[in-house]
NUKEKOL-56783 format. One record per residue: residue in one letter; chain; x, y, z of N, C-alpha, C, CB in turn. Coordinates in steps of 0.001 Angstrom, whole numbers, plus 500000, padded with zeros to 6 digits. Glycine has a CB too. Example, Ala and Ser with C-alpha at 12.3 -4.5 7.8 and 13.67 -1.06 7.14 Angstrom:
<rs>
R r c    npx    npy    npz   capx   capy   capz    cpx    cpy    cpz   cbpx   cbpy   cbpz
R A A 513190 494310 507800 512300 495500 507800 513200 496700 507800 511308 495527 509046
R S A 512850 497750 507080 513670 498940 507140 512900 500030 507870 514084 499402 505725
</rs>
This chain:
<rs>
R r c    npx    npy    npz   capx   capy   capz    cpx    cpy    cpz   cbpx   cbpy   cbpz
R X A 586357 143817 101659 587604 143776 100881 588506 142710 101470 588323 145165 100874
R X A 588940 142085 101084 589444 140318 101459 590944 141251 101636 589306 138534 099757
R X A 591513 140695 102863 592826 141062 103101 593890 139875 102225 593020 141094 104844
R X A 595089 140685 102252 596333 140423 102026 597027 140099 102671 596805 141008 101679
R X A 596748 139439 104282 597555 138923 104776 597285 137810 105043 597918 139435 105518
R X A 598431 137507 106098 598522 135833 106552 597223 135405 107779 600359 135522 107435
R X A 597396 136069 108510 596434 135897 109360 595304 136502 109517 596814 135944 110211
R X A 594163 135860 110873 592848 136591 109869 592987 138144 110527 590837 135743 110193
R X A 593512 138773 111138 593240 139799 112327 594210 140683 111620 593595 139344 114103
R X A 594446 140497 110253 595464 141528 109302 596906 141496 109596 595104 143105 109487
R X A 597906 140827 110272 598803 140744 110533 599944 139693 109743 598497 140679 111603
R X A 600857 140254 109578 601585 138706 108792 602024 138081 109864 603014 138820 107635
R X A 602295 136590 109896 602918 135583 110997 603777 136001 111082 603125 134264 110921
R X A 604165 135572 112363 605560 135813 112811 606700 134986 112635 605545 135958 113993
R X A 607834 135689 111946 608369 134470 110966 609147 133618 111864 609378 134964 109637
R X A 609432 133713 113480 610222 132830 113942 608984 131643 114450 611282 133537 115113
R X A 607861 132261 114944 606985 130702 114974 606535 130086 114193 606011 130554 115507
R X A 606716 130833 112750 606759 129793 111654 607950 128962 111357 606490 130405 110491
R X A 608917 129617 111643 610566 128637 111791 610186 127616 112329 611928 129182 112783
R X A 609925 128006 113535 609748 127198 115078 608788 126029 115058 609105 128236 116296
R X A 607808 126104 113455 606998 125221 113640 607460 124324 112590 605652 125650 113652
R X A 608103 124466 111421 608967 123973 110474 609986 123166 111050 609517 124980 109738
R X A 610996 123938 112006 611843 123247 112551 611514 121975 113460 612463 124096 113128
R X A 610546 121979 114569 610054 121214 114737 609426 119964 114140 609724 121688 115077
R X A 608981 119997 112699 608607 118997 112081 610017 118698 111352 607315 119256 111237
R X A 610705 118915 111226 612453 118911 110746 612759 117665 111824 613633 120766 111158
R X A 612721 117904 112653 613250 117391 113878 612712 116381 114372 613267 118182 114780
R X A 611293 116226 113629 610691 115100 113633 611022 114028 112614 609498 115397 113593
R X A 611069 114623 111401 611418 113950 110289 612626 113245 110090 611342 114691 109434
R X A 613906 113972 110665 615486 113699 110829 615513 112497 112114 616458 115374 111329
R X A 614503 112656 113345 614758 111372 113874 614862 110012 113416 614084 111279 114547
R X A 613806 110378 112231 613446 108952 112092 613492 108669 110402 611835 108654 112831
R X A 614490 109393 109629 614903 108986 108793 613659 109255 107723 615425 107746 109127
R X A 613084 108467 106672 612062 108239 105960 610962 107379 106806 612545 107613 104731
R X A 611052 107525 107824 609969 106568 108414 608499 107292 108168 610262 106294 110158
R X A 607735 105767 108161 606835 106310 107749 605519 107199 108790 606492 105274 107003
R X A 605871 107305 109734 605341 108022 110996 605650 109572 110613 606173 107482 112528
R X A 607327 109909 110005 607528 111094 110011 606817 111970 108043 609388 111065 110484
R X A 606919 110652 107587 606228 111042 106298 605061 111828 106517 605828 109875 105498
R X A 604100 110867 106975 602494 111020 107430 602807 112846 108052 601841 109454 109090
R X A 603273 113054 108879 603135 114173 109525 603623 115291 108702 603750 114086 110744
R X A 604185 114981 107699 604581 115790 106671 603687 116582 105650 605296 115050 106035
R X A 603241 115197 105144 602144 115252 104177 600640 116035 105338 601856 113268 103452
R X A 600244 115667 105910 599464 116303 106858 600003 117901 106855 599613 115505 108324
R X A 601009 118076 107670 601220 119477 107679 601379 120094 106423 602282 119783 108416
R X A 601568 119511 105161 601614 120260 104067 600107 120264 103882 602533 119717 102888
R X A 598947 119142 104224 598119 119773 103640 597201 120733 104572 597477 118851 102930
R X A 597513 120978 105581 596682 122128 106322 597141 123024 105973 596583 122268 107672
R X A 598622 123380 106018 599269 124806 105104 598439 125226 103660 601061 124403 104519
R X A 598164 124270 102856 597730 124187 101909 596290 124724 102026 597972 123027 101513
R X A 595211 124128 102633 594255 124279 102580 594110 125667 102779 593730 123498 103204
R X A 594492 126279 104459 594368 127756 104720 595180 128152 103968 594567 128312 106003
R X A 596222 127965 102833 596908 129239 101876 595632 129311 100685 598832 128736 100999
R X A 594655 128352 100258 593962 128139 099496 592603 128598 100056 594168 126940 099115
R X A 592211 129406 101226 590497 130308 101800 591694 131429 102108 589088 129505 103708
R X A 592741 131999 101797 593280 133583 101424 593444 133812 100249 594532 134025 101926
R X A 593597 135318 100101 593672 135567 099003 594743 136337 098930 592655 135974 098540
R X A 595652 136513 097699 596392 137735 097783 597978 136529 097910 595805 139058 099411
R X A 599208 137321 098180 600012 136863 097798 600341 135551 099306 600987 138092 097292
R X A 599807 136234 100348 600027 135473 101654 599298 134207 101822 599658 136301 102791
R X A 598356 133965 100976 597494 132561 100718 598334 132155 099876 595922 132532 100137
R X A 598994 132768 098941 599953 131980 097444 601050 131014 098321 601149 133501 096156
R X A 601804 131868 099035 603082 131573 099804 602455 130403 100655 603769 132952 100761
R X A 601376 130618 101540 601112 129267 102270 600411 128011 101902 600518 129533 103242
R X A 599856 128302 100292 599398 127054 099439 600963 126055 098926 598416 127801 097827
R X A 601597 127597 098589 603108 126839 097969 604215 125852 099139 604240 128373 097363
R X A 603850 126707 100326 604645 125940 101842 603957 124971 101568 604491 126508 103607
R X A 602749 124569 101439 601782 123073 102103 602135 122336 100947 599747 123136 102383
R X A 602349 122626 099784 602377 121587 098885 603465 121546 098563 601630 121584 097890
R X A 605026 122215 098799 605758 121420 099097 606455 120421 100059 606069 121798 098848
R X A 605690 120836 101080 605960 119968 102512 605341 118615 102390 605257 120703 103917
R X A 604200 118435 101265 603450 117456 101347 604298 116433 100206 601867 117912 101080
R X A 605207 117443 099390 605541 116350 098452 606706 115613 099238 606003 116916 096897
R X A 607730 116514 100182 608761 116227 101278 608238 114627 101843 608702 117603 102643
R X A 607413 114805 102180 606713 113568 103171 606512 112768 102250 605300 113790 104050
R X A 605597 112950 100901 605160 111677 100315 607000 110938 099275 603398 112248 098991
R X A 608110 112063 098858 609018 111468 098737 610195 110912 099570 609226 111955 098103
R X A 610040 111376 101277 610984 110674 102394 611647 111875 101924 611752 108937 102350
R X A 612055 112844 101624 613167 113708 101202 613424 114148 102634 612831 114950 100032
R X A 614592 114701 102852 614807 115529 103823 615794 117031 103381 615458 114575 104901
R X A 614455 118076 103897 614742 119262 103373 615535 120335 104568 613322 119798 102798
R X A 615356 119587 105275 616527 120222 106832 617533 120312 106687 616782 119524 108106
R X A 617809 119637 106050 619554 119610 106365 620079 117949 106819 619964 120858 107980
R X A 621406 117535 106689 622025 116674 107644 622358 117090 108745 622980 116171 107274
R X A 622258 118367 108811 622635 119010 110484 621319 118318 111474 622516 121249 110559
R X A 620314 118577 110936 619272 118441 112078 618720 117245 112352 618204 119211 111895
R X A 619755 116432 111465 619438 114961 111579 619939 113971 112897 620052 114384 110318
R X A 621096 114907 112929 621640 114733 114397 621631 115219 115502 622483 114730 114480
R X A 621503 114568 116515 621692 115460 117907 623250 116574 118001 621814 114112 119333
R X A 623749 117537 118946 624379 117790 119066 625058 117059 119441 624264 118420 119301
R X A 626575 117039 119824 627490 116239 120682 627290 116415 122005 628822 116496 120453
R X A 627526 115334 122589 627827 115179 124319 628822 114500 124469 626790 114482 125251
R X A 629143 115049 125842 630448 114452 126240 630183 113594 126390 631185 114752 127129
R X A 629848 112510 126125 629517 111193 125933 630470 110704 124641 627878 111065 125695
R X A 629758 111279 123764 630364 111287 122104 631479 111784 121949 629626 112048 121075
R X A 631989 112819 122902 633555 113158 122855 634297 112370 123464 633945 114353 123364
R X A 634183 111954 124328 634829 110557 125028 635271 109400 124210 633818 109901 125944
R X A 633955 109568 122993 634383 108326 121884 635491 108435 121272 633514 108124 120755
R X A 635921 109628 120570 636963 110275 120097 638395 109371 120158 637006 111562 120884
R X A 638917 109034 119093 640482 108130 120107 641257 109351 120452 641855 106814 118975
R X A 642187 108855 121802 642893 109747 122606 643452 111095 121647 644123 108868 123315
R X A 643990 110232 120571 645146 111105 119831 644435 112535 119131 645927 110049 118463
R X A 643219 112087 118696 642383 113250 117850 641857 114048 119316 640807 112506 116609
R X A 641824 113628 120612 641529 114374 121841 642704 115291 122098 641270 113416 123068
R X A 643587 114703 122136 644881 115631 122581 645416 116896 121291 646352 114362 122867
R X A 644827 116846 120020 644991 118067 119381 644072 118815 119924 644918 118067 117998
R X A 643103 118722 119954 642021 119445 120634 642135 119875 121774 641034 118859 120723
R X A 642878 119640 122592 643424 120374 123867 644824 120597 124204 643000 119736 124937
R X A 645663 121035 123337 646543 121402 123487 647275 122470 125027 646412 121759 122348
R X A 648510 121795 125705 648703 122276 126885 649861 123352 127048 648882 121188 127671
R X A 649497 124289 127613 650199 125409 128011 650833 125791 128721 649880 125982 128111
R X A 652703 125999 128690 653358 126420 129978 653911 127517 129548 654360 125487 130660
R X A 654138 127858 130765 654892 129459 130981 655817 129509 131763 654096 130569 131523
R X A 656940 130017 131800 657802 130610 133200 658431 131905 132268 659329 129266 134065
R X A 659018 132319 133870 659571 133540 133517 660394 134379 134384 658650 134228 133164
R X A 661575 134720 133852 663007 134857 134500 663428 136567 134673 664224 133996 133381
R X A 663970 137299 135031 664265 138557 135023 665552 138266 135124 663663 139453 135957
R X A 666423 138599 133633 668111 138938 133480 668673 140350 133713 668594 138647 131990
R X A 669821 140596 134145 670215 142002 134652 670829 141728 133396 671054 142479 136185
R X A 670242 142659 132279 670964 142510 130939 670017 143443 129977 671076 140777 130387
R X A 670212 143747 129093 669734 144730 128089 668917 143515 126910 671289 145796 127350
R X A 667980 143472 126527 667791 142526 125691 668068 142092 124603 667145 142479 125605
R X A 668734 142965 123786 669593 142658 122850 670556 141204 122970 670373 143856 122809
R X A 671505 141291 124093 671842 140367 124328 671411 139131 124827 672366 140667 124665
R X A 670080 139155 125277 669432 137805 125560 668938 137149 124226 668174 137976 126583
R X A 668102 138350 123691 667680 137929 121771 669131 137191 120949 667279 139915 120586
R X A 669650 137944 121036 670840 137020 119962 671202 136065 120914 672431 137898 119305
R X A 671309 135577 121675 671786 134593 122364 670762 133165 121666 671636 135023 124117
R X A 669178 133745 122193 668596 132708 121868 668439 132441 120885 667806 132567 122218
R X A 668270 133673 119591 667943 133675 118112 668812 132659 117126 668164 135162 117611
R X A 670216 132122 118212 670520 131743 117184 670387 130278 118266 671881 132432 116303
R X A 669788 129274 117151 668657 127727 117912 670013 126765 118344 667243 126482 116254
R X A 671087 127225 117779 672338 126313 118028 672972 125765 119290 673296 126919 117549
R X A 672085 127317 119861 672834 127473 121545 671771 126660 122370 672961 129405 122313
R X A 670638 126318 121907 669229 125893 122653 669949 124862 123552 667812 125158 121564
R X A 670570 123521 122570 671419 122786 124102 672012 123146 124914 672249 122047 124102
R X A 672622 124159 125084 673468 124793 126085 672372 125095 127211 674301 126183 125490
R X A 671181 125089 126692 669936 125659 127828 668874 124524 128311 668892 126952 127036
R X A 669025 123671 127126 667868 122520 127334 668673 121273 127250 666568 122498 126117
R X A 669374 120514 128184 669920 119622 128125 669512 117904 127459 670165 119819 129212
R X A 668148 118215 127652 667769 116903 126746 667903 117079 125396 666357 116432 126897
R X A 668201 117838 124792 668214 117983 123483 669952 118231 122857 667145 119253 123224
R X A 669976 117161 122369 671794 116630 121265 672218 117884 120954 671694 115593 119344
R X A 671371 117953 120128 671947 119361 119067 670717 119761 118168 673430 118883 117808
R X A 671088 121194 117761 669666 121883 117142 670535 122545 115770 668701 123368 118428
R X A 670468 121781 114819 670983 122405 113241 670383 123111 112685 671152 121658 112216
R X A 670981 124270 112479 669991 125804 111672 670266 125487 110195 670749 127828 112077
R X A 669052 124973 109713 668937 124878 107880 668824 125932 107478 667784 124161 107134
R X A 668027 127298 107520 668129 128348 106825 667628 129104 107807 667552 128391 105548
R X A 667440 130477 107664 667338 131504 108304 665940 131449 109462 667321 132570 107202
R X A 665144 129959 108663 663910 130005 109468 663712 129109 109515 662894 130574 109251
R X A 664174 127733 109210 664451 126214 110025 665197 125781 110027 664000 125232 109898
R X A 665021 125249 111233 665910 124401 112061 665328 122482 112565 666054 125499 113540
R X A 666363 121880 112633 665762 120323 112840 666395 120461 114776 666850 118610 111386
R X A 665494 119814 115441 665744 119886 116453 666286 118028 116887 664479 120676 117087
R X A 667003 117684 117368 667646 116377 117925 667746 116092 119465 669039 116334 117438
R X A 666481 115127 120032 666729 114972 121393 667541 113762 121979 665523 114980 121952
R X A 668195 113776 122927 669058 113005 123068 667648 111408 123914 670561 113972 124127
R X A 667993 110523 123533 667446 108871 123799 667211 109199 125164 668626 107356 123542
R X A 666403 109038 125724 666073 109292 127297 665552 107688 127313 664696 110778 127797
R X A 664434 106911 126808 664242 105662 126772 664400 103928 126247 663702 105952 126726
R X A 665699 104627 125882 666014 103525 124583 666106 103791 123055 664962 102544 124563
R X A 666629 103516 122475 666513 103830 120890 666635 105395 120541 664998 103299 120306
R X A 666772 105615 119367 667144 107148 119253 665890 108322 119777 667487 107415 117529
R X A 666484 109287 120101 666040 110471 120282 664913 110953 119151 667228 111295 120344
R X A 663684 111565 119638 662790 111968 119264 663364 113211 118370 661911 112115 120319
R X A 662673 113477 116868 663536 114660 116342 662413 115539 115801 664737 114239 115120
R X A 662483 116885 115635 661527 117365 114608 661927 118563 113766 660285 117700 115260
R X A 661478 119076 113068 661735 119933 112356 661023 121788 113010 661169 119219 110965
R X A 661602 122936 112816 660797 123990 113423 661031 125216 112656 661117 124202 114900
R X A 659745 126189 112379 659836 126796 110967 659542 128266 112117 658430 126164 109361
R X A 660264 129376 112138 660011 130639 112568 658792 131143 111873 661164 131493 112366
R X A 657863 131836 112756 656774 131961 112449 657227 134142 112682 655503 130785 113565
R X A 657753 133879 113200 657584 136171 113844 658728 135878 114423 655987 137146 115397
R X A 659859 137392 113866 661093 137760 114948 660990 139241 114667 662843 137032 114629
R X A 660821 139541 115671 660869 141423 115999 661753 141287 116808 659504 142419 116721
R X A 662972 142314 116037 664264 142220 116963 663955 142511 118375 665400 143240 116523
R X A 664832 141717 119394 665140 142261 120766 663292 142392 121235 666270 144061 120681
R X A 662559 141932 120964 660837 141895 121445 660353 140017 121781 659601 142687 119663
R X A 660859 139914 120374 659806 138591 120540 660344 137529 119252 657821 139151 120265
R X A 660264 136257 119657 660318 135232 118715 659279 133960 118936 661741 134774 118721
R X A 658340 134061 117089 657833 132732 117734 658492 131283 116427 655631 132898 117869
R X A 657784 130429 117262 658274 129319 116651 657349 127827 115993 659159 128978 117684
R X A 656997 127144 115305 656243 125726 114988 656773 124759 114627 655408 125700 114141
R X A 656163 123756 115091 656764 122368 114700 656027 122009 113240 656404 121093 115990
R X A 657066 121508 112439 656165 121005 111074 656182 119975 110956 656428 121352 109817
R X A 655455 119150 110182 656101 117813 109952 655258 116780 110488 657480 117702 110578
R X A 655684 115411 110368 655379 114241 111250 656181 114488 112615 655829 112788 110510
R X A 656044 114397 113833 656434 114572 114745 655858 113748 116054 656393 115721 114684
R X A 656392 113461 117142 655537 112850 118125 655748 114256 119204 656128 111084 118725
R X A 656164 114996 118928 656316 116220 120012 655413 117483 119264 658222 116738 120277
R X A 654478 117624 118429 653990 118407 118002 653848 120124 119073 652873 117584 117606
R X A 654124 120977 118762 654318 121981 119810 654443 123284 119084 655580 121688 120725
R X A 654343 124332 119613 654842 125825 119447 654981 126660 120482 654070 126537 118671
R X A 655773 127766 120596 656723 128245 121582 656494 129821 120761 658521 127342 121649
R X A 657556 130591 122260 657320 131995 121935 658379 132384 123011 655660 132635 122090
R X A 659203 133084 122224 660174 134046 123811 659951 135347 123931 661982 134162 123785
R X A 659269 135960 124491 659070 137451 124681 660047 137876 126047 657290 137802 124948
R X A 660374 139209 125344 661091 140569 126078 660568 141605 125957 662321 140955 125713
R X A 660936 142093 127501 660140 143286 127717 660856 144126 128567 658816 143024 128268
R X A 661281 144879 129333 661477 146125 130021 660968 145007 131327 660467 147790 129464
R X A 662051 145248 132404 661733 144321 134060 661514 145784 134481 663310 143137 135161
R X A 660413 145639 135584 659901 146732 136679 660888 147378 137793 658779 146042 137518
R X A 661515 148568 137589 662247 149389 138258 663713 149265 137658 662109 149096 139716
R X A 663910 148969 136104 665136 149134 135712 665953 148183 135793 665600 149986 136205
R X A 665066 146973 136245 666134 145855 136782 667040 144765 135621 665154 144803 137802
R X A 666490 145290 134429 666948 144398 133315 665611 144099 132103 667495 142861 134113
R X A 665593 143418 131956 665007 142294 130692 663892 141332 131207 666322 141179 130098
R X A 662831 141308 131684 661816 139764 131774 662017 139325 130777 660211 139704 131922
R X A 662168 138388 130780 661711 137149 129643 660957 136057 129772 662676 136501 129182
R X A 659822 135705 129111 658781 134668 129222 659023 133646 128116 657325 135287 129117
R X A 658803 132541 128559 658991 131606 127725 657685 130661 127435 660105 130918 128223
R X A 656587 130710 126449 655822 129943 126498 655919 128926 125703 654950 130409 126459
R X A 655532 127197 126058 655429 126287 125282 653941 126125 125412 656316 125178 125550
R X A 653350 125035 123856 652305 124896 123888 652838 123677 123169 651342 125903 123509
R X A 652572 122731 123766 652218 120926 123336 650698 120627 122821 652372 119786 124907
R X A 651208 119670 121991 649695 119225 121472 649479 117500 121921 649591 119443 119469
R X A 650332 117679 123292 650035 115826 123612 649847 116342 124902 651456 114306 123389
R X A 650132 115365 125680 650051 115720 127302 651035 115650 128208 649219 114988 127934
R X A 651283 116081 129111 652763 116371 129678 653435 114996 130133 652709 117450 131054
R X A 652783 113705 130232 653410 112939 130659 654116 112237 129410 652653 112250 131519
R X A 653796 112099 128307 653809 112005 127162 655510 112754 126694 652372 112677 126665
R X A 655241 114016 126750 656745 114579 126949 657678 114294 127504 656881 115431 127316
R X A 657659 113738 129366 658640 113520 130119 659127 112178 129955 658324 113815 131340
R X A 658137 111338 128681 658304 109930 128648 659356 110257 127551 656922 108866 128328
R X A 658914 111079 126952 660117 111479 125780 661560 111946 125801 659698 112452 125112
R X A 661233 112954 126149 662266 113890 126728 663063 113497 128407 661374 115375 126821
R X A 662338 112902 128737 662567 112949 130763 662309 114015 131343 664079 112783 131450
R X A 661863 115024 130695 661309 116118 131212 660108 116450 131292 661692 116897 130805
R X A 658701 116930 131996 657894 117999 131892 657955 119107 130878 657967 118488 132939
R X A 657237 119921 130068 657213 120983 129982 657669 122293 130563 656528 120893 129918
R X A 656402 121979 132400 657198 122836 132983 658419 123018 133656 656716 123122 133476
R X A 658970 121812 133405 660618 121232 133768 661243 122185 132616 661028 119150 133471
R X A 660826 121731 131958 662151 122258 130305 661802 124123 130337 661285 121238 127801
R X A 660549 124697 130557 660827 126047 130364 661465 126810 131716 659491 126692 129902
R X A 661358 126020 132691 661969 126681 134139 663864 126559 133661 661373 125353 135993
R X A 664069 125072 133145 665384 125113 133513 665943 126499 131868 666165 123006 133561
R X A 665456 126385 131436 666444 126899 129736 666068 127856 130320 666086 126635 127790
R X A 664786 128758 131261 665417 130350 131493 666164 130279 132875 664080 131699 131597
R X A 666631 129476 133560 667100 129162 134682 668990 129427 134044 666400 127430 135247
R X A 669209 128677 133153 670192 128164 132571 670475 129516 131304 669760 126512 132068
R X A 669763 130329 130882 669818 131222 130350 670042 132682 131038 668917 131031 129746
R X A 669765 132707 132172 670107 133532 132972 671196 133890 133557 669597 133417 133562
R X A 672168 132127 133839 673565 131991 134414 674098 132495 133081 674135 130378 135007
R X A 674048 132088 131912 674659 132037 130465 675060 133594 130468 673476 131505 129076
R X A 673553 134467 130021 674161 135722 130110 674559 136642 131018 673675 136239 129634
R X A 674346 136170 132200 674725 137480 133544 676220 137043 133712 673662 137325 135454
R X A 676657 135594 133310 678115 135263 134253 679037 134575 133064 677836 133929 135838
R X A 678194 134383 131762 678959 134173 130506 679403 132470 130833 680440 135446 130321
R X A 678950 131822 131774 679343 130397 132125 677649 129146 132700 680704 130742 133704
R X A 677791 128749 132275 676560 127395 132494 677054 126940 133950 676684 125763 131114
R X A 676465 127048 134637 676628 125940 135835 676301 124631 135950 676056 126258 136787
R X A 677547 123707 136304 677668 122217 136332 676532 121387 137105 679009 121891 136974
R X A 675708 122237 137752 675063 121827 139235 673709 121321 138836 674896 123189 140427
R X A 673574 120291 138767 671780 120478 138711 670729 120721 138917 671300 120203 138709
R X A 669754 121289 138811 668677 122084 139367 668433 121679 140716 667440 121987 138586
R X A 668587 122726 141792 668384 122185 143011 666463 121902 143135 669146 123380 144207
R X A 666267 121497 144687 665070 121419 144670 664322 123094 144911 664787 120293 145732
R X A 662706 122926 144420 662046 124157 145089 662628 125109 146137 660976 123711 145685
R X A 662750 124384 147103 662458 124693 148440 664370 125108 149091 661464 123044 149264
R X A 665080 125183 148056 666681 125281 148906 667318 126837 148938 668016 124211 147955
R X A 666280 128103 148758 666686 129256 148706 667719 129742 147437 667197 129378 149941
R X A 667529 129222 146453 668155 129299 145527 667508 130610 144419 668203 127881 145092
R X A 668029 131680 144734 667179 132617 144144 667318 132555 142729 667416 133930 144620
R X A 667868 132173 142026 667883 132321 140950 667000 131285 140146 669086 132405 140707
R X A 666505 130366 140788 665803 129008 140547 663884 129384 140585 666420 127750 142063
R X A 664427 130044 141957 662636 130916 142308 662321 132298 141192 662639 131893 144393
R X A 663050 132876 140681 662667 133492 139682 662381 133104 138735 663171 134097 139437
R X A 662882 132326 138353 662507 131070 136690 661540 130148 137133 664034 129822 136012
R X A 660256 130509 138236 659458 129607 138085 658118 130795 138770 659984 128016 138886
R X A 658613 131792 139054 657285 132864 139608 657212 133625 138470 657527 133966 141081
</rs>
């Protein structure tokens, strides 16, 4: 009684070394385009498929007469039935390197954090910041920040290198009162970025943490060429400067001392 299967020992193939053997001639074929090296091997492998689907019987000889003779027509028309995926190698960092800078730097967008503990209830730190007007009062490179509607605002940095100040536009993305605010840049912009102020409950009753994260889509030197600041310059000082604001209701004239001068209020806005 003539079996129904693929192989002679009654078993059907196993469909990943039949992948595995397909793919492989894929991979032959995609190197080299319509060449005629990868044709030949085509037409060949369609017709051995062919032949053994044609000494079975039953539906598993049908299926491997029909594999061989279309693989054979693949080869004799150059077609490629793989895909354009498998025509190519994967990428290497070789090929990412090619990339110009600018399409590199969306792709790695950079991340800062600091974070301040206010002896204050958070309510009052949230409305302080919620409303974007006060942002210069905290971030000194920046002119002025005009609230267009309830959820943008155009931001204005003051000329740090000549010629006017870098400007952009920023659309509220999430405000959960007294928790959290986030924020995006829209637009044409050379500061492309998004931000986030979270509040939370400080450990042993002491007030309010507040974290401030920025995320740039250029690179930090790029910013300080802009701004004159770092990133992690601009989020240390606005919770540095946000801290004097609400604990003492007054900005201090002084400029950020260095690291190292025991200035406790300076070492909290950067641990």
């Amino acid at each position: 009684m003539a079996s129904n299967s693929l192989t002679g020992d009654g078993r059907w193939p196993r469909t990943d070394s039949l992948g595995s053997g397909l793919s492989r001639i894929g991979d032959r074929l995609g190197s080299g385009g319509a060449a005629t090296g990868g044709r030949w091997l085509a037409m060949m492998g369609g017709t051995a498929l062919g032949v053994m689907g044609l000494r079975r019987s039953g539906w598993g000889g049908a299926m491997l007469a029909l594999g061989g003779a279309g693989l054979f027509a693949v080869g004799a028309l150059g077609l490629r039935p793989f895909g354009e995926r498998s025509l190519h190698a994967a990428p290497t960092s070789a090929s990412w390197r090619s990339v110009p800078s600018s399409r590199r730097r969306s792709l790695t967008p950079e991340r800062t954090q600091a974070v301040v503990t206010i002896a204050s209830d958070p309510g009052a730190v949230f409305r302080f910041w919620r409303n974007f007007a006060n942002l210069p009062k905290l971030m000194p490179q920046l002119e002025r920040v005009d609230v267009l509607s309830a959820t943008e605002s155009r931001w204005i940095a003051k000329p740090f290198s000549g010629g006017e100040g870098p400007s952009w536009r920023c659309v509220l993305d999430r405000v959960d009162e007294d928790r959290l605010l986030t924020w995006h840049t829209v637009g044409e912009t050379a500061l492309p970025h998004r931000a986030s102020l979270m509040l939370s409950p400080a450990p042993g009753d002491r007030g309010t943490e507040v974290r401030l994260t920025l995320v740039y889509r250029v690179p930090a030197t790029e910013v300080a060429a802009l701004l004159g600041v770092t990133p992690e310059g601009q989020a240390e000082e606005a919770l540095r400067r946000l801290k004097q604001r609400v604990e003492t209701g007054e900005l201090s004239t002084i400029d950020r001392q260095p690291r190292g001068n025991g200035s406790g209020t300076f070492r909290e806005a950067t641990e």
